[in-house]
C-alpha positions in Angstrom: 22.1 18.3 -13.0 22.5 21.8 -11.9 23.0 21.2 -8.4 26.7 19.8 -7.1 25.5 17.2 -4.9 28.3 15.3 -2.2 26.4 12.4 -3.1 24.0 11.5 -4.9 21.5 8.0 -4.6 18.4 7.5 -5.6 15.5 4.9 -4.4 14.7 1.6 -6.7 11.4 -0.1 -6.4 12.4 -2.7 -8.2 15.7 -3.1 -5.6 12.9 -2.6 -3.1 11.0 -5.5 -4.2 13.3 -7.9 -3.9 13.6 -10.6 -1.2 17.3 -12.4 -2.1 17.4 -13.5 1.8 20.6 -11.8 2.9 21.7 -12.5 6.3 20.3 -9.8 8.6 23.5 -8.1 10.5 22.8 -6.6 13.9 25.3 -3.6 14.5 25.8 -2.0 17.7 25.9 1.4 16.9 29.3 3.8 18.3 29.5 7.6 17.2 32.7 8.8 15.8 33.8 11.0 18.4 34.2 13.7 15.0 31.0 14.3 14.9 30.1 14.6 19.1 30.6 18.6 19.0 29.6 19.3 15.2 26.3 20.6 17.2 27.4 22.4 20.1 25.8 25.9 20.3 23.3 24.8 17.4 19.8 23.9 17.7 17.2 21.6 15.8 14.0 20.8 15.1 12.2 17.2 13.9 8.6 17.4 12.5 7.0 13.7 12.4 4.5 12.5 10.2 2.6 8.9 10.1 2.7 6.0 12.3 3.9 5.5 15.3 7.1 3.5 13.8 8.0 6.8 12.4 7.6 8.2 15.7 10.0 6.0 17.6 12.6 6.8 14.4 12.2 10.7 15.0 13.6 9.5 18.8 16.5 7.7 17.5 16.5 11.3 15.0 16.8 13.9 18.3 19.0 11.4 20.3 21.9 11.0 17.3 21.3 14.9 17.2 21.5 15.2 21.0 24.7 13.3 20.9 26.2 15.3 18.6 25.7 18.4 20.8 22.3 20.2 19.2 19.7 21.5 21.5 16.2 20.9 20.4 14.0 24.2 20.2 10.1 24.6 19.9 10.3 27.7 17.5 10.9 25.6 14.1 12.2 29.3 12.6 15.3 29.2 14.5 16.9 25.6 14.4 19.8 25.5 12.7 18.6 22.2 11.6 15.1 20.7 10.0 14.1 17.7 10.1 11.1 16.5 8.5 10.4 12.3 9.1 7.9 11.2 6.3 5.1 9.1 5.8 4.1 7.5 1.7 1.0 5.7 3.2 -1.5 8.6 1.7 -1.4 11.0 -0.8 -2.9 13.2 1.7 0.4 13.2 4.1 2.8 13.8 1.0 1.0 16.4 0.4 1.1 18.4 3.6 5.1 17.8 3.2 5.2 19.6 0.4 3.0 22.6 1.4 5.4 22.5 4.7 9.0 22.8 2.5 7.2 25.5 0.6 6.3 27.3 3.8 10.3 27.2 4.8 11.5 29.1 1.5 11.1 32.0 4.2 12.4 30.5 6.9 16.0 30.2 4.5 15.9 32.8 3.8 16.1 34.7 7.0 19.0 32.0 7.9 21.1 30.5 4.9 22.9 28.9 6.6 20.0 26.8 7.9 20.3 22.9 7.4 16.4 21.3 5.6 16.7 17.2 5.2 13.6 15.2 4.6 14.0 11.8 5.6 11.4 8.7 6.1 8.9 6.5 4.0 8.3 9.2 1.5 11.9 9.3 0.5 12.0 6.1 -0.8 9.7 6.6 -3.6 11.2 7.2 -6.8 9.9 9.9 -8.1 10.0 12.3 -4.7 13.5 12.9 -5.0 13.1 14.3 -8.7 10.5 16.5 -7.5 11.8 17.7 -4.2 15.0 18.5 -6.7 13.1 20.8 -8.9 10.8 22.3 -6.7 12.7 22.8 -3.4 16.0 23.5 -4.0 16.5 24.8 -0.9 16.4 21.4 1.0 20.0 20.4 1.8 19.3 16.6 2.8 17.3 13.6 1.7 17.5 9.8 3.3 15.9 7.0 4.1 14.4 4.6 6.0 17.8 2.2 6.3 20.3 5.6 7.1 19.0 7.0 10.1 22.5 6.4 11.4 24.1 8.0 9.1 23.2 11.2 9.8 26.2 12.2 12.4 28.0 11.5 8.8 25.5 13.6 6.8 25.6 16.5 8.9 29.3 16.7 8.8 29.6 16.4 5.5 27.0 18.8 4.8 28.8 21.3 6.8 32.0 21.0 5.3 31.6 21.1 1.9 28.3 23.3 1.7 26.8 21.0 -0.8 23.1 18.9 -1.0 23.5 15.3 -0.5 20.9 12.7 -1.2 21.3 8.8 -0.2 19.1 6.4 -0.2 19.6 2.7 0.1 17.0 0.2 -1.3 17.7 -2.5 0.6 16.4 -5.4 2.6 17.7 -3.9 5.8 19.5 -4.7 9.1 19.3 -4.0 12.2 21.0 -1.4 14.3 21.5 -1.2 17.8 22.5 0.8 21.0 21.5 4.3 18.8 20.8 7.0 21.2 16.8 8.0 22.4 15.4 10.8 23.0 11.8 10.0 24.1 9.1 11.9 24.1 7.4 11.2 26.8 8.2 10.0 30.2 6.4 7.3 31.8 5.3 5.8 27.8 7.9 4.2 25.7 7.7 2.9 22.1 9.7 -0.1 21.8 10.7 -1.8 17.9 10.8 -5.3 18.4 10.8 -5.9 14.2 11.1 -4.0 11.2 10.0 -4.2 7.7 7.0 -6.0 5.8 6.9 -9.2 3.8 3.0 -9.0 3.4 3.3 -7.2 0.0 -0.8 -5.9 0.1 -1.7 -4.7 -3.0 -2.0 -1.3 -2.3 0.4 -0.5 0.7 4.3 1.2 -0.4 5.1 0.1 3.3 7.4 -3.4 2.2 9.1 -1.3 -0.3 10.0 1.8 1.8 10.8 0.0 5.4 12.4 -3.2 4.0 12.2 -6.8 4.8 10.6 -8.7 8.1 13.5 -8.6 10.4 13.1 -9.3 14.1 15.6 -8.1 16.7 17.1 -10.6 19.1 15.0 -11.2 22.5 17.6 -10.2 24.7 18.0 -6.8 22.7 14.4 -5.7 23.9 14.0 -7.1 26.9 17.1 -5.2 28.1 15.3 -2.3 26.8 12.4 -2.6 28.6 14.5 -3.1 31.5 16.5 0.0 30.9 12.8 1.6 30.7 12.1 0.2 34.0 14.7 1.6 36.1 14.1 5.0 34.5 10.2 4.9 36.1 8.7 4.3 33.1 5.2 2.6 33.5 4.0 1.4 29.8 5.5 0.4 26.6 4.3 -0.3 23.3 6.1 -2.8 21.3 6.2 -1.5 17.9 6.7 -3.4 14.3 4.8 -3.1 11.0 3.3 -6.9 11.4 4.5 -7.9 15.2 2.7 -11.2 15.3 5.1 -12.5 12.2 7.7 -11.7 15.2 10.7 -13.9 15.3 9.2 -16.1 12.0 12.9 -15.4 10.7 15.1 -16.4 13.7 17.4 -18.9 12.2 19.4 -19.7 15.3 16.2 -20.5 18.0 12.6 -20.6 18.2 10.9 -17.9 20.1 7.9 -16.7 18.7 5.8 -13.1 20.0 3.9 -15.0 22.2 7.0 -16.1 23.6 8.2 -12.6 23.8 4.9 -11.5 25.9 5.5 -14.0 28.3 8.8 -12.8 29.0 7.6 -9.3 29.0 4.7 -10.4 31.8 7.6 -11.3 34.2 9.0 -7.9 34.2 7.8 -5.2 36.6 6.6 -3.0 33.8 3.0 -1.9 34.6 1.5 -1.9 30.7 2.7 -3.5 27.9 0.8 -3.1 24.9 1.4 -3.5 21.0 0.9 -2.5 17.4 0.4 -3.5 14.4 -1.1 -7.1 14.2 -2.4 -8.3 10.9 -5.0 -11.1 11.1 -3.3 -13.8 9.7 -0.4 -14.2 12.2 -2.1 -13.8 15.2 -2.0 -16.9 16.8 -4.2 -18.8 19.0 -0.7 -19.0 21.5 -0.9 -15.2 21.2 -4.5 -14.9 22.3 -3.8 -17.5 24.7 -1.3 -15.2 26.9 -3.3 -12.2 26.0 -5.8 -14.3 28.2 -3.3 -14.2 31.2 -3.4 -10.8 31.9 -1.2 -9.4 33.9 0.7 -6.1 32.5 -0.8 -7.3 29.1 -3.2 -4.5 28.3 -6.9 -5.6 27.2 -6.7 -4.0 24.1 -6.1 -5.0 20.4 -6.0 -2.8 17.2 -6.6 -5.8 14.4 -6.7 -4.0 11.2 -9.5 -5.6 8.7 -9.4 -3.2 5.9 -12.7 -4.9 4.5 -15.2 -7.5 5.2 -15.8 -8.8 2.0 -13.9 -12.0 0.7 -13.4 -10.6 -2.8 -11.5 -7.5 -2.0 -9.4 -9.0 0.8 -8.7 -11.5 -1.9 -7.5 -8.6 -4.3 -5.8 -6.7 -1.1 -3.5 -9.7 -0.9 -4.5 -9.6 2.7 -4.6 -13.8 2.8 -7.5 -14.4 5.3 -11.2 -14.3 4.8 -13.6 -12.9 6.7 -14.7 -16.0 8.4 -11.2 -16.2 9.3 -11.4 -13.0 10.7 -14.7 -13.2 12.8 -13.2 -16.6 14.1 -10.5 -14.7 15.6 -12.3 -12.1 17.3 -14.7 -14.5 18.4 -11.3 -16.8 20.4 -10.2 -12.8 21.4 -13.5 -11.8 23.0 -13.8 -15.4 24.7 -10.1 -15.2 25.6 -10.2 -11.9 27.1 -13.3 -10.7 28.3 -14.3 -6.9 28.0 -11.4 -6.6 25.0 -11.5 -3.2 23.3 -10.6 -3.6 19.8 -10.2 -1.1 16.9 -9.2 -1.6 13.4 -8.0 0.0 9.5 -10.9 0.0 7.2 -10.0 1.4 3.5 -13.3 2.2 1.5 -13.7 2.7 -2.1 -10.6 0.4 -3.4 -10.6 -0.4 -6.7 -13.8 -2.5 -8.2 -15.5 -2.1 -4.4 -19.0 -2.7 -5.2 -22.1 -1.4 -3.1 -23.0 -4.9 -1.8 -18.8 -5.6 -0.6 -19.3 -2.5 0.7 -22.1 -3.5 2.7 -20.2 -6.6 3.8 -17.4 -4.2 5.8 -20.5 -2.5 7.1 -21.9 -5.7 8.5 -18.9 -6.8 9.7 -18.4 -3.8 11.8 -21.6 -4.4 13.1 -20.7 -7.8 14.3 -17.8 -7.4 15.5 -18.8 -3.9 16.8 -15.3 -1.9 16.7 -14.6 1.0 19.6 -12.6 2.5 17.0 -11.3 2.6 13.9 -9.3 4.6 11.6 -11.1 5.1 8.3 -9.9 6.2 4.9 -10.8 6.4 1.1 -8.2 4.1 -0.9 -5.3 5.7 -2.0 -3.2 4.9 -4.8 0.5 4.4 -4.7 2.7 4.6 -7.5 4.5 1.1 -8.0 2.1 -0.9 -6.2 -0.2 -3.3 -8.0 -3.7 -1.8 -6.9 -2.4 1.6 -8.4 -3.5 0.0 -11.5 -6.4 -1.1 -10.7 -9.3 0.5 -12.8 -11.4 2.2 -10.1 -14.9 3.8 -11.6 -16.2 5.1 -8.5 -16.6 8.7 -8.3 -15.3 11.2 -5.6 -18.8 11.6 -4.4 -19.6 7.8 -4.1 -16.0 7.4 -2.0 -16.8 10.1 0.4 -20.6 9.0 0.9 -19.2 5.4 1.9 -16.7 6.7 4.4 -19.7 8.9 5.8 -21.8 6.0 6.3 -19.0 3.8 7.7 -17.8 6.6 10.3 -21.4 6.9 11.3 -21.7 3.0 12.1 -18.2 3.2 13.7 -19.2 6.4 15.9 -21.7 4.7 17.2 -20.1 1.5 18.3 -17.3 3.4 19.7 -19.9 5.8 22.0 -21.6 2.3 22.8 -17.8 0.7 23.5 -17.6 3.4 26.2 -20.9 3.5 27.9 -20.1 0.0 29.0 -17.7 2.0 31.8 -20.0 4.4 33.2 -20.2 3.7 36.8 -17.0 1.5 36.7 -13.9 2.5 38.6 -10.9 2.5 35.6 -7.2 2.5 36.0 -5.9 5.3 34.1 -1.7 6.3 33.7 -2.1 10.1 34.1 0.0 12.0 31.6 -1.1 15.6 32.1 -3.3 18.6 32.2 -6.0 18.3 29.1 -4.7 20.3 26.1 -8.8 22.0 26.0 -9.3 22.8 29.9 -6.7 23.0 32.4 -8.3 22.4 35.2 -8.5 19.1 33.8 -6.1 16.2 33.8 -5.9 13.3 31.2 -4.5 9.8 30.6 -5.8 6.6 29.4 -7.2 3.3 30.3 -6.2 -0.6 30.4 -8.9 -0.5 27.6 -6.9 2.5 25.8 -9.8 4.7 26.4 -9.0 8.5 26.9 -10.1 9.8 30.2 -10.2 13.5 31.7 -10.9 14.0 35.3 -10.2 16.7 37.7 -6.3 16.1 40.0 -3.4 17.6 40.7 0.7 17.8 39.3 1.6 15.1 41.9 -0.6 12.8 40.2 1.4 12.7 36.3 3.0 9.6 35.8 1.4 7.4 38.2 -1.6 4.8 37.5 -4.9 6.0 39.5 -8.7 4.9 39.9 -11.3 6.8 38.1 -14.9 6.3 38.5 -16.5 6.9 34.9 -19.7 9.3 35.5 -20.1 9.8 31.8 -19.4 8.3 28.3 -19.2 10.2 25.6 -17.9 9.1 21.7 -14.2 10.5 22.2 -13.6 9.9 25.9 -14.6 9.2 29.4 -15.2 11.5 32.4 -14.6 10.6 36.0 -14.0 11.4 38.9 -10.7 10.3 40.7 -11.2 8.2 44.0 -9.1 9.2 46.7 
């Protein structure tokens, strides 16, 4: 290699793959007081990409860089440090990372001495690093998903030896806690309650990039949300790639989610909602506290990805659709009024017209008020990557049409059912398109604008909806 790296690491799939059931160590992360000044009079920058897990890492990102003395700055062209936090679940998002390094070559140039890492999901896919290598040479540091507190170490090193360094660790994972948080936003917290993926579907990079299931310990999170509480924080959203396979690998006692929500319901938090759920682990004891109310909000995102037996079957997603429909149907008769959304992929592999049709009757059925949509998208090392697909560009995009259009109107339909009703909604601000307007959302998670005042941010207040429309609500706020 041309370049003189400090180190140099690159990601295994087949590492990645493997399940040998190591012993999950929790470490309370300290800082070595070396690298708690390394920052001072420096600035950064972190640019996020993907899911809200990668979100909640850019936190634990800005508050390791906090800590070690940076100051965070809005113009990206003057940080003395880059970060960009990755996503590998499209081809789409890699792609926007790369046209973004290449739109830096300029920025390095004005400043040299500027610090570019790339960190995330996308770094853990083989053949990244090789590229990023030849065709970005001036990014100084890659990582991972499993390093994120190493980067006090990175920095440092980074700094005194003037050399690129690239680690990444293909491992099942552990679990580290006490790291410092900077969030970004003030009254709405994510909160990890899990990490990793033992669902292996066939055509998702996600159990290979973020690691095995591992759940952190219940008193670990609920002195979180506590922490949260005292700081005036009204909602959280407990965060983990599959949160209803929550505490499945506690060796040492039995507490399950459901056991976790009904701690969570004793707390004074005003909202507590969560993300992701896959079908097959949510629980009837799950829907069953859902049904209790209380701070537990009345809203469920339940990715399906399809409605047709054969393609869930070739996903790997282990329920059916009857399975499915049966659990909406406990949901809906559990919690009356539920809003839930979902993931629907189109075109994967061998998708014929009539299973096509299938996902559009199910969404029908079920009638979604949202959904996030997409055309299938291969990802090298998975098993659906080699799936023959004969479906042409046209035929993808003409299905994703025609589902959008079926969702669209379920979703204007989901919030008609409000117009005339008084909502409660957690203000967060003026409305980025008029500001004479303010914004929040909704037990239901729907977006409202209505006219108010400063005083109002961060407090829950009643809304009366006068009008639906497909995106979001308008009201009026009762005084």
């Amino acid at each position: 290699m041309s370049k003189v790296y400090s180190r140099y690491q690159t990601p295994s799939l087949l590492k990645a793959r493997k399940r040998l059931g190591k012993t999950v160590e929790t470490i309370n992360y300290q800082m070595d007081s070396k690298y708690q000044t390394i920052g001072n009079g420096k600035t950064y920058c972190v640019k996020t990409y993907g899911c809200q897990g990668n979100l909640a890492d850019s936190e634990k990102i800005s508050g390791l860089l906090e800590r070690m003395g940076y100051t965070n700055v809005v113009e990206e062209e003057k940080a003395d440090v880059v970060l960009f936090n990755t996503c590998a679940i499209r081809e789409n998002a890699e792609n926007r990372i790369f046209g973004e390094l290449g739109r830096f070559v300029k920025y390095k140039k004005n400043n040299p001495n500027m610090i570019i890492g790339i960190c995330g999901c996308m770094m853990q896919e083989e053949n990244t690093i090789e590229m990023i290598n030849k065709k970005y040479p001036h990014v100084n540091l890659i990582f991972g998903t499993h390093n994120i507190d190493k980067l006090p170490e990175y920095l440092y090193e980074i700094e005194k030896t003037n050399n690129p360094l690239v680690e990444i660790f293909s491992i099942e994972g552990d679990i580290y806690e006490e790291l410092p948080v900077k969030r970004d936003h003030p009254y709405k917290a994510w909160v990890n309650i899990m990490y990793g993926c033992d669902e292996f579907c066939t055509y998702c990079i996600v159990p290979y990039t973020r690691g095995k299931e591992r759940s952190r310990k219940p008193e670990a999170i609920l002195k979180e949300v506590k922490a949260l509480i005292e700081d005036g924080y009204q909602e959280v959203t407990l965060l983990g790639q599959n949160v209803n396979a929550y505490g499945n690998d506690f060796t040492d006692i039995k507490y399950s989610f459901a056991d976790l929500l009904r701690d969570l319901q004793k707390l004074p938090i005003s909202r507590v909602r969560y993300t992701t759920s896959h079908p097959r682990d949510l629980d009837d004891e799950t829907i069953e506290v859902m049904g209790m109310g209380g701070n537990i909000m009345p809203h469920l995102h339940l990715p399906v990805q399809s409605g047709n037996n054969n393609i869930l079957k070739r996903m790997n997603r282990k329920y059916t659709r009857e399975d499915y429909l049966s659990k909406i149907k406990k949901l809906k008769k559990a919690v009356p009024g539920i809003s839930i959304t979902t993931d629907i992929i189109v075109a994967f592999p061998g998708e014929t017209i009539e299973e096509f049709e299938d996902t559009l009757s199910l969404v029908e059925e079920v009638k979604f008020e949202g959904a996030f949509t997409f055309i299938y998208s291969p990802r090298e090392g998975t098993p659906a990557a080699t799936y023959h697909n004969p479906l042409t560009e046209e035929q993808k995009h003409e299905r994703l049409n025609k589902l959008n259009e079926t969702i669209n109107k379920y979703y204007l339909e989901g919030n008609q059912r409000f117009e005339n009703q008084i909502v409660k909604v957690l203000v967060e601000g003026k409305s980025k398109n008029n500001e004479n307007m303010y914004t929040g959302y909704s037990e239901h998670n729907k977006l409202v604008n209505f006219e108010g005042s400063d005083d109002l941010i961060g407090k829950i207040v009643d809304v009366k909806v006068i009008k639906a429309y497909s995106w979001h609500l308008l009201g009026e706020l009762i005084k």
